[in-house]
HTML snippet that shows the backbone in 3Dmol.js (N, CA, C, O; Angstrom):
<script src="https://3Dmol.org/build/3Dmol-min.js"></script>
<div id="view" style="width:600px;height:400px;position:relative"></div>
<script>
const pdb = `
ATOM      1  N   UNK A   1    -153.422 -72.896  79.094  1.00  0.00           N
ATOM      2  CA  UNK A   1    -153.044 -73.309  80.432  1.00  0.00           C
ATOM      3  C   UNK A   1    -151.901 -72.446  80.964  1.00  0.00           C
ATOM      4  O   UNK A   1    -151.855 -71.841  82.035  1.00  0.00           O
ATOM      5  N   UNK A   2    -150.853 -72.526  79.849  1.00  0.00           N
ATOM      6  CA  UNK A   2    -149.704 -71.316  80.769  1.00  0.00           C
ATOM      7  C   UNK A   2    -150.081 -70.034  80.787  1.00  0.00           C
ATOM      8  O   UNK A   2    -149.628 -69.242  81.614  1.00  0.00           O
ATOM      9  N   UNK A   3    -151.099 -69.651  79.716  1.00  0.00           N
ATOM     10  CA  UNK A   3    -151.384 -68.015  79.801  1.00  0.00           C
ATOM     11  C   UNK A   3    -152.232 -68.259  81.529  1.00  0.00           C
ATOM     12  O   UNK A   3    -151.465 -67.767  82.356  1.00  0.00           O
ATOM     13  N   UNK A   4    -152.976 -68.598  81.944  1.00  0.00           N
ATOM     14  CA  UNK A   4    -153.711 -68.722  83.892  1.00  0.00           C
ATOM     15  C   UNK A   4    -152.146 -68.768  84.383  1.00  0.00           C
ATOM     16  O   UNK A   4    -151.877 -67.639  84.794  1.00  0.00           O
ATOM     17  N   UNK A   5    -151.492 -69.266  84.449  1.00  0.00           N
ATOM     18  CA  UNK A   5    -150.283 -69.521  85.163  1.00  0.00           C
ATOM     19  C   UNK A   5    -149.726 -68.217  85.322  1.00  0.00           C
ATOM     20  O   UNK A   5    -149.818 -67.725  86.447  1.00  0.00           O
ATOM     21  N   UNK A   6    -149.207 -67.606  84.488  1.00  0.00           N
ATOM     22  CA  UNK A   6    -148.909 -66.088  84.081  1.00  0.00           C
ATOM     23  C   UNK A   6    -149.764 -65.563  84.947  1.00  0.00           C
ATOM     24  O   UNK A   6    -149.414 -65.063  86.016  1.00  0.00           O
ATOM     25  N   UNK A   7    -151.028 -65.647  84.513  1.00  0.00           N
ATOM     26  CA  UNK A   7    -151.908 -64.369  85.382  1.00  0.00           C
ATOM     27  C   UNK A   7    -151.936 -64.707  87.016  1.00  0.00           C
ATOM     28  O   UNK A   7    -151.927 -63.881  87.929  1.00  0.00           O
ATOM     29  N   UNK A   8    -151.973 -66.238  87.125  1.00  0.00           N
ATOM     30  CA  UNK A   8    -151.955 -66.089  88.889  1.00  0.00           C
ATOM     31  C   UNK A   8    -150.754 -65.952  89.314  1.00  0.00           C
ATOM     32  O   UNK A   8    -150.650 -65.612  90.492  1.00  0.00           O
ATOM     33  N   UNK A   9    -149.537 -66.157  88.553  1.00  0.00           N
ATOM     34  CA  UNK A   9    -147.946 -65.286  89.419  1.00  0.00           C
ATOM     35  C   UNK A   9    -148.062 -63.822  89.215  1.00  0.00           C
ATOM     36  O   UNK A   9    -147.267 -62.955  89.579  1.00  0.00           O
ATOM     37  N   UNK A  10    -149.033 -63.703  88.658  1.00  0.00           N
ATOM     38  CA  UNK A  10    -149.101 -62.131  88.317  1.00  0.00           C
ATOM     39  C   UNK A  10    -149.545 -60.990  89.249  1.00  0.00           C
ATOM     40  O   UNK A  10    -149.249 -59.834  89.550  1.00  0.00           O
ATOM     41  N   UNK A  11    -150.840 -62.434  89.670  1.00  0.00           N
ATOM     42  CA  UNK A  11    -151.985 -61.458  90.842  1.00  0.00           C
ATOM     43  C   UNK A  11    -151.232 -62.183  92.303  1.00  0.00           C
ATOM     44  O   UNK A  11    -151.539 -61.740  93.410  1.00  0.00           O
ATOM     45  N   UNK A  12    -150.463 -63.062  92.192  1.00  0.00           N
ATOM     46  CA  UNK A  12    -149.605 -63.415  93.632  1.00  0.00           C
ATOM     47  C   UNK A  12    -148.703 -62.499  93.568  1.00  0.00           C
ATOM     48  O   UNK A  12    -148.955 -61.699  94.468  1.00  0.00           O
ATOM     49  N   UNK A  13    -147.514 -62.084  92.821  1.00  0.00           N
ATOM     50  CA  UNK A  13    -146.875 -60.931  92.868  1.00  0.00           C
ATOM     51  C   UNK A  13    -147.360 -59.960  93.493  1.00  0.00           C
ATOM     52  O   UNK A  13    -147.015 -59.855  94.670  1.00  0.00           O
ATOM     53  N   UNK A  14    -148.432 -58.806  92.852  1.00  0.00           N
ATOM     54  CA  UNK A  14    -149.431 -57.836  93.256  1.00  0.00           C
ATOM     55  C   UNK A  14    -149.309 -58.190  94.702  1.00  0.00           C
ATOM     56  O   UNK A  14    -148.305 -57.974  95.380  1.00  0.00           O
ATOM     57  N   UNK A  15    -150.765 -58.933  95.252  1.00  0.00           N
ATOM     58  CA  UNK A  15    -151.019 -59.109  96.253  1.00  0.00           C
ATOM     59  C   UNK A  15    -149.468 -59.326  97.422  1.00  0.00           C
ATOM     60  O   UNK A  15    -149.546 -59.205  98.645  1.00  0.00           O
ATOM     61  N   UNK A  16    -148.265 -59.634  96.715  1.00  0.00           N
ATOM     62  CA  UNK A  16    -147.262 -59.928  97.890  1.00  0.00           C
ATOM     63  C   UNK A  16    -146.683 -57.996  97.828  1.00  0.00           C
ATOM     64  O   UNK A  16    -146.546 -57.502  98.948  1.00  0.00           O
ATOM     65  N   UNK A  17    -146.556 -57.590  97.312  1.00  0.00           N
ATOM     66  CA  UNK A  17    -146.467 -56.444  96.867  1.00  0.00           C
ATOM     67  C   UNK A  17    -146.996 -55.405  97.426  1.00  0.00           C
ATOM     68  O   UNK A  17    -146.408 -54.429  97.892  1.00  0.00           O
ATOM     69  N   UNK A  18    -148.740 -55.732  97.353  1.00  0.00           N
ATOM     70  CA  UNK A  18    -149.265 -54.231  98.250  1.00  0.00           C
ATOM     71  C   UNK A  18    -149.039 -55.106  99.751  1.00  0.00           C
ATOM     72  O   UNK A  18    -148.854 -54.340 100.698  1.00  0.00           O
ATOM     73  N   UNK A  19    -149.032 -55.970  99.961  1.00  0.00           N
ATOM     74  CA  UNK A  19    -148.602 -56.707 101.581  1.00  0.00           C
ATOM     75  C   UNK A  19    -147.553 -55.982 102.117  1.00  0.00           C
ATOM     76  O   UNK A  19    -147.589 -55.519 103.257  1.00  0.00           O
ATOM     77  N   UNK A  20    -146.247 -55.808 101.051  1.00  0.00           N
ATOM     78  CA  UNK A  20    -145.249 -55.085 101.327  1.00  0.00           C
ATOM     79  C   UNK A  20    -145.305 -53.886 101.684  1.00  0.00           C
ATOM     80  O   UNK A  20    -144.674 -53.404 102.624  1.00  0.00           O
ATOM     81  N   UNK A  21    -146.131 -53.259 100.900  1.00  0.00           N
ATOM     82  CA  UNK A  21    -146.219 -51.655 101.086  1.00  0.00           C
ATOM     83  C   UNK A  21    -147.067 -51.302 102.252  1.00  0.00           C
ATOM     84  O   UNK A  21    -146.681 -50.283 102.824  1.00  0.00           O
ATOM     85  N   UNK A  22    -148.064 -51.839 102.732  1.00  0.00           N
ATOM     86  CA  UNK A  22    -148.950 -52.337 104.030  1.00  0.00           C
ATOM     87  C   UNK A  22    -147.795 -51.940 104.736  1.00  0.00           C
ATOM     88  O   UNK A  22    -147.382 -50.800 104.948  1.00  0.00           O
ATOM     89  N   UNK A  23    -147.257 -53.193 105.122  1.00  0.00           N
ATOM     90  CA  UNK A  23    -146.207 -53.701 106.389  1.00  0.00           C
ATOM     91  C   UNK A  23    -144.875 -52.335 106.393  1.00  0.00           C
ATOM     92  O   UNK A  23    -144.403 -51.706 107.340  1.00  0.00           O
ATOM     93  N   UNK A  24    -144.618 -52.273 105.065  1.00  0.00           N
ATOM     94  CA  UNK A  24    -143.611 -51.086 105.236  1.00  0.00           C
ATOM     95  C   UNK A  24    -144.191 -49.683 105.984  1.00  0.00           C
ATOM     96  O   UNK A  24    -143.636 -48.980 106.829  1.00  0.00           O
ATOM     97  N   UNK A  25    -145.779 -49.516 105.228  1.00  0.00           N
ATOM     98  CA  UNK A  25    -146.217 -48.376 106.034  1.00  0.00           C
ATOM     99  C   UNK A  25    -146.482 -48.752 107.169  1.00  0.00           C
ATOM    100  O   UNK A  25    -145.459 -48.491 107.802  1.00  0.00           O
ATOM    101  N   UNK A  26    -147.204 -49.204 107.850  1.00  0.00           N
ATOM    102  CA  UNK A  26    -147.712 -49.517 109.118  1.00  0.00           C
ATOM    103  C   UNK A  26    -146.169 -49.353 109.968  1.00  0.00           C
ATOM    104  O   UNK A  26    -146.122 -48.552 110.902  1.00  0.00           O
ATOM    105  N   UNK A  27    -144.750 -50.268 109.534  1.00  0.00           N
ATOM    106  CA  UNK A  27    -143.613 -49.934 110.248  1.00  0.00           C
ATOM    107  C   UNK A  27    -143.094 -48.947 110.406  1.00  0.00           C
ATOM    108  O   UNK A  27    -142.429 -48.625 111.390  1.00  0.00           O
ATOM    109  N   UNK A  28    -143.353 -48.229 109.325  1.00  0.00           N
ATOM    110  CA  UNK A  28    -142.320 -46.829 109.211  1.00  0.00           C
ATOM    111  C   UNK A  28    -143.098 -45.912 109.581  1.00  0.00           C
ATOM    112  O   UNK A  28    -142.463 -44.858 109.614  1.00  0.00           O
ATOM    113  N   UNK A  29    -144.755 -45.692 110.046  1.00  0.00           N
ATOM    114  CA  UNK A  29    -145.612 -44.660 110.511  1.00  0.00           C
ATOM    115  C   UNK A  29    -145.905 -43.577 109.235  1.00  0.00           C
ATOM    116  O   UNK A  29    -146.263 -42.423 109.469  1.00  0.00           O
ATOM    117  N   UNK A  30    -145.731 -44.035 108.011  1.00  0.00           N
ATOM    118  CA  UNK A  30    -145.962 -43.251 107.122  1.00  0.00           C
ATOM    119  C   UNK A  30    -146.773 -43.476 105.997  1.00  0.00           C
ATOM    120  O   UNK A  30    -146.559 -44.665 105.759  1.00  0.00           O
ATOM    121  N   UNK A  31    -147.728 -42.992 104.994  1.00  0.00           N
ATOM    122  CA  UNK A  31    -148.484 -42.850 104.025  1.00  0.00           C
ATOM    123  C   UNK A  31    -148.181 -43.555 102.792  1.00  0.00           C
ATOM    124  O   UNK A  31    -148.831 -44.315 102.074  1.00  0.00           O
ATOM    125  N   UNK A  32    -146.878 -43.032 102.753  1.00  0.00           N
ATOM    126  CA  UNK A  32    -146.674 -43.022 101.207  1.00  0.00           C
ATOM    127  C   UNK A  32    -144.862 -43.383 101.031  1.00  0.00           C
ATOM    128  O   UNK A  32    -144.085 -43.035 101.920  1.00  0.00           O
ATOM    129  N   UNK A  33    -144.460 -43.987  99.985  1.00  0.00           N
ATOM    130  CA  UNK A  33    -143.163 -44.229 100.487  1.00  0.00           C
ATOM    131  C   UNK A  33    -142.340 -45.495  99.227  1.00  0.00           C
ATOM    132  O   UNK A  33    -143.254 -45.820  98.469  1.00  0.00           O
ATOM    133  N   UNK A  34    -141.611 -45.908  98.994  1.00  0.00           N
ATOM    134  CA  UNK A  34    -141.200 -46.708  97.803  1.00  0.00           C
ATOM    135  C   UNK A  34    -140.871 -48.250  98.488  1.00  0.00           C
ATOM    136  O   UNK A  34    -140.775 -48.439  99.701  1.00  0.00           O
ATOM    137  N   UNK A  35    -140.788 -48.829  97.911  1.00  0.00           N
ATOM    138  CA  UNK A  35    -140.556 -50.213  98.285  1.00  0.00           C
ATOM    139  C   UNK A  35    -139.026 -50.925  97.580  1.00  0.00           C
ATOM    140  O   UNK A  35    -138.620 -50.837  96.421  1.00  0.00           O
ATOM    141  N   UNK A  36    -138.491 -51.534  98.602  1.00  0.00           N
ATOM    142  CA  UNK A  36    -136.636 -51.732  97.747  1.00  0.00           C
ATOM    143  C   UNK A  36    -136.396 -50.689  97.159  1.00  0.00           C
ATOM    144  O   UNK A  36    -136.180 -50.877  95.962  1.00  0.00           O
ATOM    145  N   UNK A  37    -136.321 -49.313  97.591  1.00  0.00           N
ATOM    146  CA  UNK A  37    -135.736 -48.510  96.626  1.00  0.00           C
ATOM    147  C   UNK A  37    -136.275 -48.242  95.468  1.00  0.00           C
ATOM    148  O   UNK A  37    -135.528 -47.521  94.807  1.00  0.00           O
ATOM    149  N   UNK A  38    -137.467 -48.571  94.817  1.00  0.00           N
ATOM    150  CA  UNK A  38    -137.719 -48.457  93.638  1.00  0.00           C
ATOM    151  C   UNK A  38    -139.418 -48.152  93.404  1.00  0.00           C
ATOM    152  O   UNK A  38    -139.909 -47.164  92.859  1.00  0.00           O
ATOM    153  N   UNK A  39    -140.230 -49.484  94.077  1.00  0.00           N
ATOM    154  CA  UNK A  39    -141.232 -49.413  93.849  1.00  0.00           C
ATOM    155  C   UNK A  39    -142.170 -48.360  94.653  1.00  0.00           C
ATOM    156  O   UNK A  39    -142.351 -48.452  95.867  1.00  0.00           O
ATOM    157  N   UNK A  40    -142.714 -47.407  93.887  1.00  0.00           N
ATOM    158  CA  UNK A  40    -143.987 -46.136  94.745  1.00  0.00           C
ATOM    159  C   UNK A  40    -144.565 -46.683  95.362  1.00  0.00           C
ATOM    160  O   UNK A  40    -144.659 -47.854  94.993  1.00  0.00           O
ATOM    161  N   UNK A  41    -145.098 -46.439  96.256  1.00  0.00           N
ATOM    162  CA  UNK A  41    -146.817 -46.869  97.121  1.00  0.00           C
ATOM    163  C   UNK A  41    -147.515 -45.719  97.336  1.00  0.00           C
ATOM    164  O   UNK A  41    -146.563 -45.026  97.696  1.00  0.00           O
ATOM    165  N   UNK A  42    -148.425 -45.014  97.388  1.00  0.00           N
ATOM    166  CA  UNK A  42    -149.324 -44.183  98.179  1.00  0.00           C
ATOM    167  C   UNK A  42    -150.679 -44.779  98.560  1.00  0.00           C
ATOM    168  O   UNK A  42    -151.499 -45.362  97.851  1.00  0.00           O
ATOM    169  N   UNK A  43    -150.707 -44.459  99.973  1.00  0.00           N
ATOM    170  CA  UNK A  43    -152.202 -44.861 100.872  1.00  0.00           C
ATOM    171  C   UNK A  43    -152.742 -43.581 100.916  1.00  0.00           C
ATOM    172  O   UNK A  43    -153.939 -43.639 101.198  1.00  0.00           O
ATOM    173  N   UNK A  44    -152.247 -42.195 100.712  1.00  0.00           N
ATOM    174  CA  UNK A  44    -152.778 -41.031 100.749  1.00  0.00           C
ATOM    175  C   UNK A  44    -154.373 -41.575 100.475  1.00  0.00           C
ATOM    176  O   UNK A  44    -154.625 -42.755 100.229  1.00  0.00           O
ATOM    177  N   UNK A  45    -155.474 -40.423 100.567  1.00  0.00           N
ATOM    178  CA  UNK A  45    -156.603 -40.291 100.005  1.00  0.00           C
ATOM    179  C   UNK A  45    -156.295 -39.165  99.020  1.00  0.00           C
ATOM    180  O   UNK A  45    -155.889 -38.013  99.171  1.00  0.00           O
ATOM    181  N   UNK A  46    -156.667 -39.982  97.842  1.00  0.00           N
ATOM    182  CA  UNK A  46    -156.037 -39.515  96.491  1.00  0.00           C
ATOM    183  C   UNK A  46    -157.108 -38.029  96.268  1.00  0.00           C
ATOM    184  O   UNK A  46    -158.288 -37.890  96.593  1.00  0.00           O
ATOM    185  N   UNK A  47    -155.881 -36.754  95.389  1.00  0.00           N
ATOM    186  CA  UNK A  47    -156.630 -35.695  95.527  1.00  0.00           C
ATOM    187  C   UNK A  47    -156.728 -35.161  93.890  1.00  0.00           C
ATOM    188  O   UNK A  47    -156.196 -35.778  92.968  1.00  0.00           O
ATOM    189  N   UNK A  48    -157.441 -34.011  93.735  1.00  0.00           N
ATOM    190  CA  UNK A  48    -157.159 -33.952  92.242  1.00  0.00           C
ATOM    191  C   UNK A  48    -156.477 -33.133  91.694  1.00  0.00           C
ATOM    192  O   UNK A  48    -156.796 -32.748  90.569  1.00  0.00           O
ATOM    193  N   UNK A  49    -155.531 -32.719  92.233  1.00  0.00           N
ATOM    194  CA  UNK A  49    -154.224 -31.800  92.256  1.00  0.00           C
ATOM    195  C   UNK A  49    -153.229 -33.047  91.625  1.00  0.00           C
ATOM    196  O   UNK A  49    -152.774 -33.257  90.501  1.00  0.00           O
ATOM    197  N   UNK A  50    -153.101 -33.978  93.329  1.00  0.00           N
ATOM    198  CA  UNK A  50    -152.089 -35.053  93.074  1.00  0.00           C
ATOM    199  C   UNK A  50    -152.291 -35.636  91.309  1.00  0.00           C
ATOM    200  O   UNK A  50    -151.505 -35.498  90.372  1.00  0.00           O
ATOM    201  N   UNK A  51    -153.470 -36.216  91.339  1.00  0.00           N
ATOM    202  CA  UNK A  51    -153.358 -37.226  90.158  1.00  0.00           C
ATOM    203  C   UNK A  51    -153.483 -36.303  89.059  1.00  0.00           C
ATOM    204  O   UNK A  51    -153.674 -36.907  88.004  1.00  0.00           O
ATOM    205  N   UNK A  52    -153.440 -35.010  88.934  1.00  0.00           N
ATOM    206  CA  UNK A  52    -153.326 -34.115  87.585  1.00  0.00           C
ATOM    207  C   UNK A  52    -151.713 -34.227  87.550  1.00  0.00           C
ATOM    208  O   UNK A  52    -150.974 -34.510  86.607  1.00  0.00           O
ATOM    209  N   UNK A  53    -151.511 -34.010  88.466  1.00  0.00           N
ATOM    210  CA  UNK A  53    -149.459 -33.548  88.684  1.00  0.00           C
ATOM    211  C   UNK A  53    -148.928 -35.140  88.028  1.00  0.00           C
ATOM    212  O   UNK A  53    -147.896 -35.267  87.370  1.00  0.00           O
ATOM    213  N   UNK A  54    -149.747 -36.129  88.325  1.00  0.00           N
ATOM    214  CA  UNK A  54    -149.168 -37.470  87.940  1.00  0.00           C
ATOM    215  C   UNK A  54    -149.627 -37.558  86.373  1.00  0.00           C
ATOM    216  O   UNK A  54    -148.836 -37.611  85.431  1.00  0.00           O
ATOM    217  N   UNK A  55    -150.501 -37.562  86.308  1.00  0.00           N
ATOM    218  CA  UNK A  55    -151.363 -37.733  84.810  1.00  0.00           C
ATOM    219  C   UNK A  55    -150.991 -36.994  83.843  1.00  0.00           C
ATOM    220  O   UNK A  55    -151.096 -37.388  82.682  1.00  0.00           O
ATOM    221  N   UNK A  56    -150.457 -35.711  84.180  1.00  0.00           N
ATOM    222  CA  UNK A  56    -150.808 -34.812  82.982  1.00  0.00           C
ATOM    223  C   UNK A  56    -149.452 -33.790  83.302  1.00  0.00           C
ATOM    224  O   UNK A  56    -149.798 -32.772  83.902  1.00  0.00           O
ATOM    225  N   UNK A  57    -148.153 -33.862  83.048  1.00  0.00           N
ATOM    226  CA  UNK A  57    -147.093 -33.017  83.270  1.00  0.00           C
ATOM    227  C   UNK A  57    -146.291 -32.901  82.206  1.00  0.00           C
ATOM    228  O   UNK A  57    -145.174 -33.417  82.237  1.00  0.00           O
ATOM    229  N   UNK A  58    -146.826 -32.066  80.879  1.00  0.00           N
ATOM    230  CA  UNK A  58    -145.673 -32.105  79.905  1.00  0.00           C
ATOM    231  C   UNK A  58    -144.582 -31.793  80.442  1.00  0.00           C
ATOM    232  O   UNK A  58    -143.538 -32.284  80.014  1.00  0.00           O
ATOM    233  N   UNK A  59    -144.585 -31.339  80.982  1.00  0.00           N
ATOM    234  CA  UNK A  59    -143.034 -30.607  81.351  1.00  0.00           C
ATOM    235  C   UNK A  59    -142.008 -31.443  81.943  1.00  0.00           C
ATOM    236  O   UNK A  59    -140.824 -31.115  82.006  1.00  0.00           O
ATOM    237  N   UNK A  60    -142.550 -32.664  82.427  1.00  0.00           N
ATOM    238  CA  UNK A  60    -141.729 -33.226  83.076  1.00  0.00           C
ATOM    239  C   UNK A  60    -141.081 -34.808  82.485  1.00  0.00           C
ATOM    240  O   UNK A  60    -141.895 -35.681  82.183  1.00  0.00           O
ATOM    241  N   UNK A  61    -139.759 -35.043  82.373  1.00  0.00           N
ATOM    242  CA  UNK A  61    -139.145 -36.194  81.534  1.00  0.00           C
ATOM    243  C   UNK A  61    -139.492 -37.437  81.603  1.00  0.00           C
ATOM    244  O   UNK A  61    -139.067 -38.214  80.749  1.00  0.00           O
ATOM    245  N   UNK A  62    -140.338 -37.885  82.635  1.00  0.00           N
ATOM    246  CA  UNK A  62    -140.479 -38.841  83.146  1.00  0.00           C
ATOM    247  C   UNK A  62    -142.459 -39.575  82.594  1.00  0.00           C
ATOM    248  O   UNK A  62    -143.589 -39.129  82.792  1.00  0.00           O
ATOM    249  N   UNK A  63    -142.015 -40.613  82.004  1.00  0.00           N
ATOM    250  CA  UNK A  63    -142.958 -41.013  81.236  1.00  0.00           C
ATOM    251  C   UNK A  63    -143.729 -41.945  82.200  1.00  0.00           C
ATOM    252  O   UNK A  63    -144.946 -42.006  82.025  1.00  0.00           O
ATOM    253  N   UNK A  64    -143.168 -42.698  83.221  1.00  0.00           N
ATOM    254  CA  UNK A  64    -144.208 -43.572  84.374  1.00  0.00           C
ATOM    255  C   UNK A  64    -144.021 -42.797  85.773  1.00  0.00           C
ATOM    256  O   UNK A  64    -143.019 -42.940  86.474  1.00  0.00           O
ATOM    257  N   UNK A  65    -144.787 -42.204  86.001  1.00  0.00           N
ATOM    258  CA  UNK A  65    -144.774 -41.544  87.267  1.00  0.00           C
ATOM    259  C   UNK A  65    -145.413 -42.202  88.215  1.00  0.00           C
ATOM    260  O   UNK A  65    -146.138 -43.114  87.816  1.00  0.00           O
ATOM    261  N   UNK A  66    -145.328 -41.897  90.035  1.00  0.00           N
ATOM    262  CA  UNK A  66    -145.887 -42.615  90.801  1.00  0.00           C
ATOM    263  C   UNK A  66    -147.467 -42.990  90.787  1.00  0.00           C
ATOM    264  O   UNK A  66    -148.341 -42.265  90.312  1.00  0.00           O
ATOM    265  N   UNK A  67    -147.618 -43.926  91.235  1.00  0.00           N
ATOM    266  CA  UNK A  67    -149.538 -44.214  90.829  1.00  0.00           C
ATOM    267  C   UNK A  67    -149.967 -42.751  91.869  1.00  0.00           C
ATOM    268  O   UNK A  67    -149.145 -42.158  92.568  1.00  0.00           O
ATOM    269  N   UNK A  68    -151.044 -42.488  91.779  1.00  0.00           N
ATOM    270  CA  UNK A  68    -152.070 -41.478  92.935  1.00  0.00           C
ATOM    271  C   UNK A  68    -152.494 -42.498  93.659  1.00  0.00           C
ATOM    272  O   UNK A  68    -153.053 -41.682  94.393  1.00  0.00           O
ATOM    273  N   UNK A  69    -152.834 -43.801  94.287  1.00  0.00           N
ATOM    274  CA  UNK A  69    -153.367 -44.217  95.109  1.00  0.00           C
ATOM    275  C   UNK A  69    -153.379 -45.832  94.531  1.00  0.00           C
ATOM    276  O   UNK A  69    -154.015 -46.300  93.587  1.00  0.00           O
ATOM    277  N   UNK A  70    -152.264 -46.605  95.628  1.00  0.00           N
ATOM    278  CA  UNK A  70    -152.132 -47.854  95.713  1.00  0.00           C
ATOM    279  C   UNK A  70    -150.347 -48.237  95.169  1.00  0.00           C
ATOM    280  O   UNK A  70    -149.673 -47.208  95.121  1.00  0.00           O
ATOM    281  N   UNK A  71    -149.785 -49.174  94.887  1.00  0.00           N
ATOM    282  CA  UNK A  71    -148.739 -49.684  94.463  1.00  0.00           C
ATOM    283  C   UNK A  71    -148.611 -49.805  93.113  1.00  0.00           C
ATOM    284  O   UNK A  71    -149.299 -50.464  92.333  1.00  0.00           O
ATOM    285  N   UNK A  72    -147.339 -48.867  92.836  1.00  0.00           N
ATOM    286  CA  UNK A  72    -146.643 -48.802  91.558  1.00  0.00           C
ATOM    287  C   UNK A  72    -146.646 -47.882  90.491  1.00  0.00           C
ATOM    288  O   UNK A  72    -145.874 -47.026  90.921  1.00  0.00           O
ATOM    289  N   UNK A  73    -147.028 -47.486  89.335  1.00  0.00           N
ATOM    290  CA  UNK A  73    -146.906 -46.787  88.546  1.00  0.00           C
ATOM    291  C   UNK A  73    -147.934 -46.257  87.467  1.00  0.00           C
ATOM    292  O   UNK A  73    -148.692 -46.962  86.800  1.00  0.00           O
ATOM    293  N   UNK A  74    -147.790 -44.599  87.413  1.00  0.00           N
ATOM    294  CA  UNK A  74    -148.957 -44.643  86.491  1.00  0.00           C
ATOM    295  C   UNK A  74    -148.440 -43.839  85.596  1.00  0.00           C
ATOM    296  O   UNK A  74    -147.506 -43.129  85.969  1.00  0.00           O
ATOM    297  N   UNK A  75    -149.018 -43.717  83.866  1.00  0.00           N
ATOM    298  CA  UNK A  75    -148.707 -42.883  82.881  1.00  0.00           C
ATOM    299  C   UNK A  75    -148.900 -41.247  82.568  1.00  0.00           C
ATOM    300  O   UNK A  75    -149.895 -40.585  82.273  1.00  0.00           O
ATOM    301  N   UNK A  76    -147.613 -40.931  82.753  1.00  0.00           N
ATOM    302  CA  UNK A  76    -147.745 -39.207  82.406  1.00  0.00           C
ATOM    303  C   UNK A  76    -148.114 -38.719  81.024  1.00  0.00           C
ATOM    304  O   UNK A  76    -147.340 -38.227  80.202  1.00  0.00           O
ATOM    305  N   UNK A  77    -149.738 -38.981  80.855  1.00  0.00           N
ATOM    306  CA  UNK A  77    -150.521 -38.475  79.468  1.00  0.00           C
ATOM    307  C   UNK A  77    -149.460 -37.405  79.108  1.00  0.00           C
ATOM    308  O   UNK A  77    -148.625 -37.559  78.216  1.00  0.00           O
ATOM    309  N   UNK A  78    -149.588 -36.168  79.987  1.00  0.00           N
ATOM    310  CA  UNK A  78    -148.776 -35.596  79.193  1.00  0.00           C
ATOM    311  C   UNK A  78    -147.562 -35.307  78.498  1.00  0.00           C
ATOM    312  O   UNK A  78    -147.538 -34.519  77.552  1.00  0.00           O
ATOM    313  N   UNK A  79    -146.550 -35.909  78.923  1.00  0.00           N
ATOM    314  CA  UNK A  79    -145.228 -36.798  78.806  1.00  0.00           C
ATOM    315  C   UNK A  79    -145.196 -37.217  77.824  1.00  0.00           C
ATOM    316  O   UNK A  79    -144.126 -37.145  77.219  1.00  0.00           O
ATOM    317  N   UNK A  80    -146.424 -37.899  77.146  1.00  0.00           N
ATOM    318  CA  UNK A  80    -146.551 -38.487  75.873  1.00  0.00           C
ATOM    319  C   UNK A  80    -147.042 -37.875  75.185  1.00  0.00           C
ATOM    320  O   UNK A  80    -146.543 -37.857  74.060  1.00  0.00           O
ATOM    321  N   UNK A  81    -147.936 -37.263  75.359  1.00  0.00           N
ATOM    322  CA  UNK A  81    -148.909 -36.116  74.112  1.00  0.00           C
ATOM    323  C   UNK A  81    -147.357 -35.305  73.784  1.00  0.00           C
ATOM    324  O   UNK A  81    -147.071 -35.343  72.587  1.00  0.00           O
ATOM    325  N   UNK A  82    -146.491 -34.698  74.534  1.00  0.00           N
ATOM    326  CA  UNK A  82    -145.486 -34.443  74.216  1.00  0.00           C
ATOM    327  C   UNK A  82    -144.377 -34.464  73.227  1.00  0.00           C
ATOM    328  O   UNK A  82    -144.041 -33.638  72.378  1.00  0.00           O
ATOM    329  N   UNK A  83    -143.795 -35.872  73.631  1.00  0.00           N
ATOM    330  CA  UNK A  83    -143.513 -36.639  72.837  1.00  0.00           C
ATOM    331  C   UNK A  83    -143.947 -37.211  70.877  1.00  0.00           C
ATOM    332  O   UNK A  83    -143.444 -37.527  69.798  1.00  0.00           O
ATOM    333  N   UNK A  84    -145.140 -37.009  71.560  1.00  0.00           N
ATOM    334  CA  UNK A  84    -146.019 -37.105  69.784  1.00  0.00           C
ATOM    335  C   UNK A  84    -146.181 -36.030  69.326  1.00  0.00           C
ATOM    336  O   UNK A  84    -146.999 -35.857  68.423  1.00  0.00           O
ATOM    337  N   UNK A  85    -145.393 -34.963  69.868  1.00  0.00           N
ATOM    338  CA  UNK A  85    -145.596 -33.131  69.445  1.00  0.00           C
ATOM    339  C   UNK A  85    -147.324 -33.097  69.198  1.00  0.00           C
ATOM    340  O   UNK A  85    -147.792 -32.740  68.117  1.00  0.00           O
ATOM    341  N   UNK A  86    -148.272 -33.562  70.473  1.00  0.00           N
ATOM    342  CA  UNK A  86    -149.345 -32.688  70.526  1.00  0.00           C
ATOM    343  C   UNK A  86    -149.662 -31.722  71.219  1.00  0.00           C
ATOM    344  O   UNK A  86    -150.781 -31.214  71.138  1.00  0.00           O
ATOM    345  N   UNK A  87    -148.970 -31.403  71.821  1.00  0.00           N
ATOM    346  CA  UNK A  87    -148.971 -30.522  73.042  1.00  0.00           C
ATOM    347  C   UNK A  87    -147.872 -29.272  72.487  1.00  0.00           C
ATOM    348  O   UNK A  87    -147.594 -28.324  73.221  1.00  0.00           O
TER     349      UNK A  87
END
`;
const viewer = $3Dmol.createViewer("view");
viewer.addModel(pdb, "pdb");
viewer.setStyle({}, {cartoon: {color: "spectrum"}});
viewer.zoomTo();
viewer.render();
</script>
């Protein structure tokens, strides 16, 4: 019973969340943009440049990078293959 509870503050969060990023874009006339200072959004139409640069950047320190398309965060594979000295 509390694990459903969890998941529907989970998917009410979300849903209040991309609402936010909606309303922030639509106000501010722009695409793409963070929410409180922190949280990513992109409405871009996601490309495959973008989500390689997100997905796959050993080079770069940062292990959760911005999602390619929608609210919040996605994992820099290569960041980690890194990290595990496979790369």
């Amino acid at each position: 019973m509390e694990d459903k509870r969890v998941k529907q503050a989970m998917r009410g969060l979300w849903i209040v969340l991309v609402g936010a990023a909606i309303m922030d874009a639509l106000r501010n006339d722009r695409d793409h943009g963070e929410l409180f200072g922190f949280v990513p959004y992109d409405f871009r139409i996601p490309t495959a440049d973008r989500a390689k640069r997100h997905a796959w950047n050993p080079s770069s320190k940062r292990i959760l990078t911005p999602t390619t398309f929608g609210v919040g965060w996605g994992l820099n594979l290569g960041r980690l293959a890194r990290l595990a000295h496979l790369v």
